[in-house]
C-alpha positions as CSV (number, residue, x, y, z in Angstrom):
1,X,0.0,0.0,0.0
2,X,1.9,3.3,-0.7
3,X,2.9,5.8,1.6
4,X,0.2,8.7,2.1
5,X,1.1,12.2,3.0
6,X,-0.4,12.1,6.6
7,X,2.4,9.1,7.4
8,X,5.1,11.8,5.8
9,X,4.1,14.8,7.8
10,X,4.3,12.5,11.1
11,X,8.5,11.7,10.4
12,X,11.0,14.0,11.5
13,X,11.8,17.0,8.7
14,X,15.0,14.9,7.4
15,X,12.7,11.9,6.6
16,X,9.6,14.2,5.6
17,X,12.0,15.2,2.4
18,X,13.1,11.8,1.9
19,X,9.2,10.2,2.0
20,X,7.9,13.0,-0.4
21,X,10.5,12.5,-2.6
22,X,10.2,8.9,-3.0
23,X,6.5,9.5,-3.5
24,X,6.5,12.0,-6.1
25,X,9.2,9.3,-7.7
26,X,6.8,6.6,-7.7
27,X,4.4,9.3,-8.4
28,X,6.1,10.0,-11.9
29,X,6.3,6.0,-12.7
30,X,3.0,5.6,-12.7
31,X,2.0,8.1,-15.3
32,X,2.6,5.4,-17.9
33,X,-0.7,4.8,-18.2
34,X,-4.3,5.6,-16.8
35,X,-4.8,2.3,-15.2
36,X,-1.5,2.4,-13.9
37,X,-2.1,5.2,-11.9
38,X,-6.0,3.7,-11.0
39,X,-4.6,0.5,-9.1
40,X,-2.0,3.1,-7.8
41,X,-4.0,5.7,-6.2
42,X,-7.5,3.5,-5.4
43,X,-7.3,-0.1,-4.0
44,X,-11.2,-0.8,-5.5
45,X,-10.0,0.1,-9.0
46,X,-9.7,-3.6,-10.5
47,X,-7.3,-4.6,-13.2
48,X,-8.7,-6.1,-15.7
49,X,-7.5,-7.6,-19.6
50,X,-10.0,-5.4,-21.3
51,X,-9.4,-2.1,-18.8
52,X,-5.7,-2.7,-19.7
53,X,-6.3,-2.6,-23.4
54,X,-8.1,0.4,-22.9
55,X,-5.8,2.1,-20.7
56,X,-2.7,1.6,-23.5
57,X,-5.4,3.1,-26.4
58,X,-5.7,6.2,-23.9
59,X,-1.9,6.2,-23.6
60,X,-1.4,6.4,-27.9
61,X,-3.6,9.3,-27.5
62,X,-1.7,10.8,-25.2
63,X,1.7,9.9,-27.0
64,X,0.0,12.1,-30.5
65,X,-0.1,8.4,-31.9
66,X,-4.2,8.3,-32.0
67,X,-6.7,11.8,-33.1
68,X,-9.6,10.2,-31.9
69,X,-10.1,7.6,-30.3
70,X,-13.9,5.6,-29.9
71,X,-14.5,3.0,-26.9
72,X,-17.3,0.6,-27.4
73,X,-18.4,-1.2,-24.6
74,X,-21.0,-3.2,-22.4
75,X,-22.1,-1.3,-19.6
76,X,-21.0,-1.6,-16.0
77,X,-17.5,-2.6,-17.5
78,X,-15.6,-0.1,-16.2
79,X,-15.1,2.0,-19.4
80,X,-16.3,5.5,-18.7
81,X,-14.5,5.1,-15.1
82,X,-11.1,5.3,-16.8
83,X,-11.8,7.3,-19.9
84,X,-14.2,9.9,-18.4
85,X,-12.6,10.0,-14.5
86,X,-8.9,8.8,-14.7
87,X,-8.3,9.7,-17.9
88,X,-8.8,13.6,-17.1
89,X,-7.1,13.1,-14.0
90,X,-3.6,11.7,-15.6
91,X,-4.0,14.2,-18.0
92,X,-3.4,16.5,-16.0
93,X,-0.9,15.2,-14.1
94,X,1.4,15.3,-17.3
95,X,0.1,18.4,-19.1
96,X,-1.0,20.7,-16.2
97,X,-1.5,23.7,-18.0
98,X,-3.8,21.8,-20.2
99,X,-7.6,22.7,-20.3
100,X,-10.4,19.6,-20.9
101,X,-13.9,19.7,-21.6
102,X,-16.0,16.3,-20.9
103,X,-19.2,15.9,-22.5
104,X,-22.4,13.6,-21.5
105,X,-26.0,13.0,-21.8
106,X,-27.2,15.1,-19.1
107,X,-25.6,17.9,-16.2
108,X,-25.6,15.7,-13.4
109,X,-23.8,13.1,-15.2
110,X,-21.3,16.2,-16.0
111,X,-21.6,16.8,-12.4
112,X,-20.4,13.9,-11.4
113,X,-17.7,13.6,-13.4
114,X,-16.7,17.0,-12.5
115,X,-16.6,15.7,-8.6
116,X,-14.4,12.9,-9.1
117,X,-12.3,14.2,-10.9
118,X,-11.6,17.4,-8.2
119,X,-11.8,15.0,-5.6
120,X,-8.6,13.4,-7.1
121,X,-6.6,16.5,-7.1
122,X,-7.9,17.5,-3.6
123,X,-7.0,14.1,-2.4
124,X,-3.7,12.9,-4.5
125,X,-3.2,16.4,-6.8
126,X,0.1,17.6,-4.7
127,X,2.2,14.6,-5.9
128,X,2.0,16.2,-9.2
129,X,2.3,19.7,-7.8
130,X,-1.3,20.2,-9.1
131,X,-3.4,23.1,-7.0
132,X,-6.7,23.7,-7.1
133,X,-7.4,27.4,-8.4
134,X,-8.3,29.8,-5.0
135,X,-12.1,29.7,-5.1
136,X,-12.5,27.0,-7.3
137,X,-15.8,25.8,-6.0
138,X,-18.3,25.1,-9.0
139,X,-17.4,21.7,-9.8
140,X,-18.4,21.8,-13.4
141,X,-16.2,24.3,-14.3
142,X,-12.3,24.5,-12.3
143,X,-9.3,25.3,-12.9
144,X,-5.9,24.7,-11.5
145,X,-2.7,27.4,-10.3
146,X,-1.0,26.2,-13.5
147,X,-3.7,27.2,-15.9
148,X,-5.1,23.6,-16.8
149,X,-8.7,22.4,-15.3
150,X,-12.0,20.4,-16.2
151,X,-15.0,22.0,-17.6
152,X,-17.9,19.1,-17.6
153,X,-21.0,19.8,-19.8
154,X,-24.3,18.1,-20.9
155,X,-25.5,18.2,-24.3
156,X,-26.8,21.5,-25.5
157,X,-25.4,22.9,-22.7
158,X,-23.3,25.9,-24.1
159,X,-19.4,25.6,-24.3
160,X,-18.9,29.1,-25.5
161,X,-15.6,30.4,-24.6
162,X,-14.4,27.5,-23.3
163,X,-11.0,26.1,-25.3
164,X,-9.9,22.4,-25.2
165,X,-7.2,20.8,-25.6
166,X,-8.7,17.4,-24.9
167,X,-12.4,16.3,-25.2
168,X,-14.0,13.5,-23.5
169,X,-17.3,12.3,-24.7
170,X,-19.2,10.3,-22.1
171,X,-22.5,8.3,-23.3
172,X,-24.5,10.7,-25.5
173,X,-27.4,9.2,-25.3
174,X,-29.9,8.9,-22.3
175,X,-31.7,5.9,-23.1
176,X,-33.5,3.7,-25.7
177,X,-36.3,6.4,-26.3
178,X,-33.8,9.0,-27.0
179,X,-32.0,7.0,-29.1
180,X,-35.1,5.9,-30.9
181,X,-36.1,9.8,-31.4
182,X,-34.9,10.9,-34.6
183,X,-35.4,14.8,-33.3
184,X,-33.0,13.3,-30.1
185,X,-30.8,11.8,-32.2
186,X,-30.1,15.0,-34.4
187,X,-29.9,17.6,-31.3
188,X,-26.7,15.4,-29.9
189,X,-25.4,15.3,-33.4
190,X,-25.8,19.2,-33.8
191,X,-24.3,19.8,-30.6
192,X,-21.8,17.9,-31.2
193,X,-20.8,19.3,-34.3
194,X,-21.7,23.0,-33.9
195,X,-20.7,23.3,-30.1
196,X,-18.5,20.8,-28.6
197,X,-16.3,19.7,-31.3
198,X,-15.9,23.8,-31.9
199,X,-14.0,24.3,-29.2
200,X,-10.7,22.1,-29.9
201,X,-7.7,23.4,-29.9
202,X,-5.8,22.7,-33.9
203,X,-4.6,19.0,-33.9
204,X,-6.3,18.5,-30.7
205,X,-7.8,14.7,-29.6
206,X,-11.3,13.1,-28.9
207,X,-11.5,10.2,-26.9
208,X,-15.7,8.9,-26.9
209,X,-16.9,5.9,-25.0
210,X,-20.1,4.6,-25.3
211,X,-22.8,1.3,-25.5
212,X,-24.4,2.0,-28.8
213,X,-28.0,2.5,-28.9
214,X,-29.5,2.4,-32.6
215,X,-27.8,2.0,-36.0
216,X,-27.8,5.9,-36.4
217,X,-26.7,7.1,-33.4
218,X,-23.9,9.6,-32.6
219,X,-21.3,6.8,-33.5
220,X,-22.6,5.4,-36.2
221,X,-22.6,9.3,-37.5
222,X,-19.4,10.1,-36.7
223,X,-17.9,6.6,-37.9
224,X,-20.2,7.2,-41.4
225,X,-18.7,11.0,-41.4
226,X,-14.8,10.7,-40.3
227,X,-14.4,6.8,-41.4
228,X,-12.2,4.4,-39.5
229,X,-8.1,4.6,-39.2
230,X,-7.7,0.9,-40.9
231,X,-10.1,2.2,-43.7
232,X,-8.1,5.1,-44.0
233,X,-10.6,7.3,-41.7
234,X,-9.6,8.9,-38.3
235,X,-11.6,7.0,-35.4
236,X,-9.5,4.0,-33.9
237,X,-12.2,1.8,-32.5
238,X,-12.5,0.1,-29.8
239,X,-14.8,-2.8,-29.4
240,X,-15.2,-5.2,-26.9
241,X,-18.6,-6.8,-27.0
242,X,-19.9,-9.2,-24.2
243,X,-19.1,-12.2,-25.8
244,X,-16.6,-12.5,-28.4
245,X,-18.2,-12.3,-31.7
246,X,-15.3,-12.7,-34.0
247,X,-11.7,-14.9,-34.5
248,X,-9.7,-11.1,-34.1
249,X,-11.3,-10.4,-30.7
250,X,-8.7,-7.8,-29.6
251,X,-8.4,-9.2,-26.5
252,X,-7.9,-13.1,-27.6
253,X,-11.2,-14.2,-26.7
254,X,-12.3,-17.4,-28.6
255,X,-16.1,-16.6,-30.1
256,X,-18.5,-17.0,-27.7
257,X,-16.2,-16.1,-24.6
258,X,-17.0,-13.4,-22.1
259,X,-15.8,-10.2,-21.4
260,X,-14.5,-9.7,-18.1
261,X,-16.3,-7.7,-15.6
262,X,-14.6,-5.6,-12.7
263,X,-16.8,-6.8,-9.7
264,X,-15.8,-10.4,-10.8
265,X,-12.6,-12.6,-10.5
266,X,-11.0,-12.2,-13.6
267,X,-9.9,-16.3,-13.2
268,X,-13.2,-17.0,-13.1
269,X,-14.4,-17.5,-16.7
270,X,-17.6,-19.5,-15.4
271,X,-18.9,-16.8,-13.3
272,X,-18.3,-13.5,-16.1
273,X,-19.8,-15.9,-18.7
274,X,-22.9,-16.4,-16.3
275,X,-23.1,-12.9,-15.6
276,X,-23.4,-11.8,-19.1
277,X,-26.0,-15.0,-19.8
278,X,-28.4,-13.6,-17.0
279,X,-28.2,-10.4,-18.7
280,X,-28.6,-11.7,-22.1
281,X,-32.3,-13.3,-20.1
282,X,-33.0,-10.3,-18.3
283,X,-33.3,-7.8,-21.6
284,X,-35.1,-7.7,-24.8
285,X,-33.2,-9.2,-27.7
286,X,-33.0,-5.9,-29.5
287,X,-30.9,-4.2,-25.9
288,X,-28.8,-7.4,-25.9
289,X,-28.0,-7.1,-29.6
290,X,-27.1,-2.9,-29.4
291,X,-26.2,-2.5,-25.6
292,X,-24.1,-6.4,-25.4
293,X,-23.0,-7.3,-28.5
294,X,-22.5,-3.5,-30.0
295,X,-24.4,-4.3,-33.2
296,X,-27.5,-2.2,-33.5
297,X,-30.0,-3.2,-35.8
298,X,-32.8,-1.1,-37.3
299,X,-36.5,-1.9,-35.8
300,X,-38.0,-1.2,-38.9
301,X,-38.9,-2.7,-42.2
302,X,-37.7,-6.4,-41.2
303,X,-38.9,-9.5,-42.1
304,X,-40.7,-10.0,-38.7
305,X,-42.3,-7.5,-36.6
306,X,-40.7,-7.8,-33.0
307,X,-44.9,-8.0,-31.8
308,X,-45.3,-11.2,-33.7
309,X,-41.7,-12.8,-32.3
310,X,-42.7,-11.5,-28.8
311,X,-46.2,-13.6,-29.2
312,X,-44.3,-16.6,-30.9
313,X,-42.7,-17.4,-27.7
314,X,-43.7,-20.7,-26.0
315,X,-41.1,-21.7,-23.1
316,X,-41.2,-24.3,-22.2
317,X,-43.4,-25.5,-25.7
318,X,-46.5,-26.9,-24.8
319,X,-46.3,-30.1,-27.0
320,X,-43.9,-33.2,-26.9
321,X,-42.0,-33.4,-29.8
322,X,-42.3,-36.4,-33.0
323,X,-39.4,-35.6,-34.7
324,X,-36.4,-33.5,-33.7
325,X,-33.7,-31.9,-36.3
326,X,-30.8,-29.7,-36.8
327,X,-30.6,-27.3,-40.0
328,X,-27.0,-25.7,-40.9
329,X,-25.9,-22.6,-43.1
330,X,-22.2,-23.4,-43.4
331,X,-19.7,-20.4,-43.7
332,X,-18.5,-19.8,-46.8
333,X,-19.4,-17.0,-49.4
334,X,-16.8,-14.7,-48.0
335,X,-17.9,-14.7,-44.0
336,X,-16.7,-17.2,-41.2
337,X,-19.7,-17.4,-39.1
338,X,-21.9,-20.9,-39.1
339,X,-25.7,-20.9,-38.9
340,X,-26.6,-23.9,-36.3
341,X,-30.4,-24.2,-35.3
342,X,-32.2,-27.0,-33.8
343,X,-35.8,-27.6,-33.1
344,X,-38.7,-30.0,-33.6
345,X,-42.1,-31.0,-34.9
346,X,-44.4,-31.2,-32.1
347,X,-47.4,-33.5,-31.4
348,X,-49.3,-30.3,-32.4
349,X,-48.5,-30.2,-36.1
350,X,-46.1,-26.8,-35.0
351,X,-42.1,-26.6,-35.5
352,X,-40.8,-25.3,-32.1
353,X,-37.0,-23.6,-32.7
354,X,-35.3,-24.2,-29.3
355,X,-31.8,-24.2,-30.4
356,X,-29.3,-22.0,-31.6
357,X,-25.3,-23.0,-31.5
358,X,-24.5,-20.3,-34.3
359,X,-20.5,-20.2,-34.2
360,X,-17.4,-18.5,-35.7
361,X,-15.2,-21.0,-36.5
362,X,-13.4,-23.6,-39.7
363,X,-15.6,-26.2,-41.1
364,X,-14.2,-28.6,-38.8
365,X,-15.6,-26.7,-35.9
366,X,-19.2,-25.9,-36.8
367,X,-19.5,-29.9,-38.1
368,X,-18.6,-30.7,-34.7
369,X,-21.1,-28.1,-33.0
370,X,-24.0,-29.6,-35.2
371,X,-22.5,-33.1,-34.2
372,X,-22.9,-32.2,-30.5
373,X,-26.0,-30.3,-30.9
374,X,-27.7,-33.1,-33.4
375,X,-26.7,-35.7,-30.4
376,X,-28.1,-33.5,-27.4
377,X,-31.8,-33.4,-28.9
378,X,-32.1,-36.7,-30.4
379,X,-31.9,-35.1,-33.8
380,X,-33.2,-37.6,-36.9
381,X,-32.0,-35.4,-39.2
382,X,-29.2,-32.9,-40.3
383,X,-30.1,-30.5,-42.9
384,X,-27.2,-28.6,-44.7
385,X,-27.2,-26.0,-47.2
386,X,-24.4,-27.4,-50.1
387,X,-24.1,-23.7,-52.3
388,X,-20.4,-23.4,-50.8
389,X,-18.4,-26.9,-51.0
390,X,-21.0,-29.4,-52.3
391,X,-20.5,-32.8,-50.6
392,X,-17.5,-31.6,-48.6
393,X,-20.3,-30.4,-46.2
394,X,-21.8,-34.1,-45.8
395,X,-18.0,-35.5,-45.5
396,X,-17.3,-33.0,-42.5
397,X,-20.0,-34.0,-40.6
398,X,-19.6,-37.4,-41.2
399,X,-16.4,-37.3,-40.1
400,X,-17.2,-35.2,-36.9
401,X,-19.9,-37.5,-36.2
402,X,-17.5,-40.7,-35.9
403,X,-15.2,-38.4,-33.7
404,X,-17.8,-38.2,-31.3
405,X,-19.1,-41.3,-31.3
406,X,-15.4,-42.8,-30.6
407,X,-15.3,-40.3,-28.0
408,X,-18.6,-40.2,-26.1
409,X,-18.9,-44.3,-26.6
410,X,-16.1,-45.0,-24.7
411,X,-17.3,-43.9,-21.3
412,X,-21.1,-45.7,-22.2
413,X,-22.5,-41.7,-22.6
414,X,-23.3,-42.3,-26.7
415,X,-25.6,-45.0,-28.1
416,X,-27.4,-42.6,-30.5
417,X,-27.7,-43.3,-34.3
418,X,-25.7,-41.3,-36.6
419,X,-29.2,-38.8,-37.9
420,X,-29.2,-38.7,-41.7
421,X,-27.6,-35.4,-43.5
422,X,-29.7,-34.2,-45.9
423,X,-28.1,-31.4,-48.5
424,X,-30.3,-28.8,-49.7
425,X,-29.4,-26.0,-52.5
426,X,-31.0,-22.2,-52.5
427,X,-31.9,-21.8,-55.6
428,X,-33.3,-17.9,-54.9
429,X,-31.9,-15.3,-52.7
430,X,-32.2,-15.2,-49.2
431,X,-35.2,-12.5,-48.7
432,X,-37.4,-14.9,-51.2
433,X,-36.6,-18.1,-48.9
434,X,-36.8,-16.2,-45.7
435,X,-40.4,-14.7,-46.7
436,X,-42.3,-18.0,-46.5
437,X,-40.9,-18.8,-43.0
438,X,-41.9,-15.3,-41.7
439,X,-45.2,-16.1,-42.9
440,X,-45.3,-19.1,-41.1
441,X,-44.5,-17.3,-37.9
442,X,-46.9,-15.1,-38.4
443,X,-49.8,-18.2,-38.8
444,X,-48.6,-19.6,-36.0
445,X,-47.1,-22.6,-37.5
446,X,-43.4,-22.0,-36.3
447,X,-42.6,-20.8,-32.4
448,X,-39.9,-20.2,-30.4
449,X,-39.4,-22.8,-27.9
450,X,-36.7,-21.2,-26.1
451,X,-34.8,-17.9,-25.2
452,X,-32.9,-17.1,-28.6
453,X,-32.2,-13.4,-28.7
454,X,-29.8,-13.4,-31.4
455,X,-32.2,-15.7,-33.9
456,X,-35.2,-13.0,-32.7
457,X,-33.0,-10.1,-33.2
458,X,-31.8,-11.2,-37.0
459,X,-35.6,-11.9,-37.7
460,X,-36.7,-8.4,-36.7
461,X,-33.9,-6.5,-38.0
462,X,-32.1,-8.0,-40.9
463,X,-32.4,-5.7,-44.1
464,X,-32.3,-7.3,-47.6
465,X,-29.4,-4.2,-48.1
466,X,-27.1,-5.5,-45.0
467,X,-24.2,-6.5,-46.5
468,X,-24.1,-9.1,-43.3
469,X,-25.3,-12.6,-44.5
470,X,-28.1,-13.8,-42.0
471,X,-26.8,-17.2,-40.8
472,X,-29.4,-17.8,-37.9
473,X,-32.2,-17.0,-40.6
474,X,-30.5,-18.9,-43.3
475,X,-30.5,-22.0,-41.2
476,X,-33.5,-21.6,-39.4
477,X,-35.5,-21.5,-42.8
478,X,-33.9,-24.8,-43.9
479,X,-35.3,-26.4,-41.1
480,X,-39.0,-25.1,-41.5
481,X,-38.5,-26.0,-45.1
482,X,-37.6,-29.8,-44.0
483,X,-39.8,-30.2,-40.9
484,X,-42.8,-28.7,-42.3
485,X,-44.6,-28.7,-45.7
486,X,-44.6,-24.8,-46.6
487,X,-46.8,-23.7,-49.6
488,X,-44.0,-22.9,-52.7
489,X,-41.0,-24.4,-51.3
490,X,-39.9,-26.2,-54.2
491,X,-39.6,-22.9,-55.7
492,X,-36.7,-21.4,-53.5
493,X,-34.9,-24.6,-51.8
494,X,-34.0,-28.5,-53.5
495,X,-33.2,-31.5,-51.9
496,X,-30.7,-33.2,-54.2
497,X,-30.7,-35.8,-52.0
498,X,-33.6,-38.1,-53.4
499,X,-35.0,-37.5,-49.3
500,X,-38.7,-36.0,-49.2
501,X,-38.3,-32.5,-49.2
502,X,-40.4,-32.2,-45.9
503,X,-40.0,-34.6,-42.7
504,X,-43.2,-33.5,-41.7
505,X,-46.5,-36.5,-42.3
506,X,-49.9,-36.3,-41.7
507,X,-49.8,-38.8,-38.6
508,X,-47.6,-38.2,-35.9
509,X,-46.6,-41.0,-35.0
510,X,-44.3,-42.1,-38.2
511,X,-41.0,-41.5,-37.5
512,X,-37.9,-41.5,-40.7
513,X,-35.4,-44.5,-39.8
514,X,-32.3,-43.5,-39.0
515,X,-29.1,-44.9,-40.1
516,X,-26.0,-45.0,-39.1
517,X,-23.4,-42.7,-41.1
């Protein structure tokens, strides 16, 4: 624990020069970085993998390496604590004559900010020979003896008069309705552009952080406007989501593993990724998409209204299932990420979709997801789409199949049959497959049998224009197509196979013979 000043002033004059300088020497060694200077100066600041990876983005700014600098992040991760507190403060400390201005949503979070911030200089300011200005009492607006000092705003507040050297953008928007207001959305972007971004000093940095709201929200402008540094814009973005979406996770993460949380052991993998899973439950699939995963997606002009998904949901379903299956959209096509859903025909004549195992990953690894999914539900039948790689698609899962029987059979946990793969071929795009599903949603024929945010999310958002390819909808149409009998399906999807296009019969209680692959 280091020294404090109250233990120096209680030595003997000799060793009160001696203590202060040894703290003002371990005072300039942790100005390498924000975080640094966090676990330094507070013993509840936690370090953590992603705060560190912040911490050194903060730093390039600082260094004239980064202009502008966007974080993207969950919330309660600890983001806006560094940038938007510590970040100021550190600041500071190295470039005291330095003015900041620190924008938000609203004045009391700009009051707040403005608190903590001059609580830090009251409280640690002297080891970098800061000093509060005599009479420095407003806390939105101070200044230190050395000419530097925090001005903390809310939007459309007036900055008039007030030069920056450094802005810090904290959360622009409020909430969901003010990000769903387009007259909302437009009054932070004006204020942005005609107030706060005015006041910059020439060649002088932005650092934002923010959980992203809606597809056209103040970073989605900004990004649209100014363009990204690896696409020869000026933002460098930061973006951690909850759960790794992607093989380039900055941080390492496999897809599918969580971010770490500051009120949790960082060992503890199990208890982060149960964290974010409760909150994945506890909001609507649209929040978990934006606010989690930090990949908005317009409400409007989908292929589902997010009324009709809300009233499709049956959990547990009411009906045993007859027949259970698993329908896969492999990657390919130019994207890496693997469709996976699973679900069954019921004893009602309804499909229920209760599974979703949607992956990043090679061939070899979504085969083996299917493998493990097709075995957890009993599944008769795997349905894959064969547009990219033909029969390779039947051979992988084959092959992962036979890997998990060797595996699972050893230990007496596998006595399934190997469920037959069936290969199907789009033959139109994917809005004039995906329109007959919807349509059976919205007759009631197909429900959701359990809690799949991301499969509701791409239903009520996906745009025929998104240059994205729809995995989860991709595979979850193959599946209605072979469970049920859907008016015109011949039309949009074949079954080269010589297997009845549709698994579904008229009596319930025929089931397809399996066979081992």
């Amino acid at each position: 624990m280091p020294l404090t000043l109250g233990r120096a002033r209680a030595a003997t004059p000799s060793q009160h020069a001696d203590m202060i300088a040894m703290l003002q020497g371990t005072a300039q060694a942790v100005l390498s970085d924000p975080a640094t200077m966090a676990v330094y100066l507070d013993p509840t600041f936690k370090a953590r993998a992603h705060l560190a990876y912040i911490s050194q983005a903060l730093t390039r700014v600082a260094q004239g390496h980064t202009k502008r600098l966007l974080l993207m992040l969950p919330p309660q991760s600890g983001k806006s604590t560094l940038a938007a507190v510590w970040l100021p403060f550190w600041w500071m400390a190295r470039n005291p004559a330095q003015r900041i201005i620190i924008g938000s949503y609203g004045q009391s979070l700009a009051l707040k900010r403005g608190r903590d911030i001059r609580r830090l200089v009251d409280h640690h300011g002297w080891k970098w020979d800061m000093d509060l200005e005599w009479g420095a009492k407003v806390v939105t607006d101070w200044s230190l003896t050395s000419g530097g000092g925090i001005k903390s705003v809310g939007v459309g507040s007036g900055v008039t008069g007030s030069p920056a050297d450094l802005l810090v953008l904290d959360d622009p928007h409020k909430s969901r309705a003010e990000a769903d207001s387009r007259t909302m959305r437009d009054r932070v972007w004006d204020w942005y552009s005609s107030d706060f971004l005015t006041r910059l000093a020439p060649g002088g940095p932005v650092v934002a952080m923010l959980t992203p709201w809606h597809e056209d929200d103040w970073a989605h402008r900004v990004l649209e406007r100014d363009g990204r540094v690896e696409e020869g814009g000026e933002w460098e973005v930061v973006r951690l989501p909850a759960l790794a979406d992607s093989e380039d996770d900055p941080l390492g993460r496999l897809p599918g593993e969580p971010l770490p949380h500051p009120m949790l052991d960082e060992s503890d993998v199990e208890a982060a990724l149960a964290h974010w899973h409760e909150r994945r439950r506890q909001v609507t699939a649209r929040d978990w998409g934006a606010l989690y995963q930090l990949d908005p997606k317009p409400a409007e002009g989908a292929l589902v209204d997010r009324s009709v998904l809300r009233r499709q949901r049956h959990t547990p379903p009411p009906s045993p299932p007859v027949k259970a299956a698993v329908a896969v959209d492999p990657s390919g096509g130019g994207r890496d990420t693997a469709g996976i859903i699973g679900g069954y025909l019921a004893e009602d004549g309804r499909l229920y979709l209760t599974e979703d195992a949607t992956m990043v990953g090679t061939s070899e690894a979504w085969a083996r997801a299917t493998c493990e999914l097709a075995a957890a539900i009993n599944a008769e039948v795997i349905v894959v789409e064969k547009n990219y790689g033909g029969d390779m698609a039947r051979n992988v899962i084959r092959s992962a199949w036979d890997a998990l029987a060797r595996e699972r059979s050893q230990d007496g946990r596998f006595t399934g049959l190997a469920p037959q793969v069936k290969l199907v071929t789009a033959k139109r795009g994917k809005l004039l497959r995906a329109e007959p599903v919807a349509q059976q949603l919205v007759e009631d024929r197909v429900r959701l049998g359990a809690a799949l945010p991301e499969l509701e999310e791409e239903w009520a958002s996906w745009q025929p224009t998104d240059p994205d390819s729809p995995g989860r909808i991709d595979a979850s149409c193959y599946l209605v197509y072979a469970v049920l009998p859907v008016p015109g399906a011949e039309a949009v999807v074949s079954s080269p196979t010589g297997v009845p296009r549709s698994l579904a019969v008229r009596g319930s209680g025929v089931r397809i013979q399996r066979r081992r692959v």
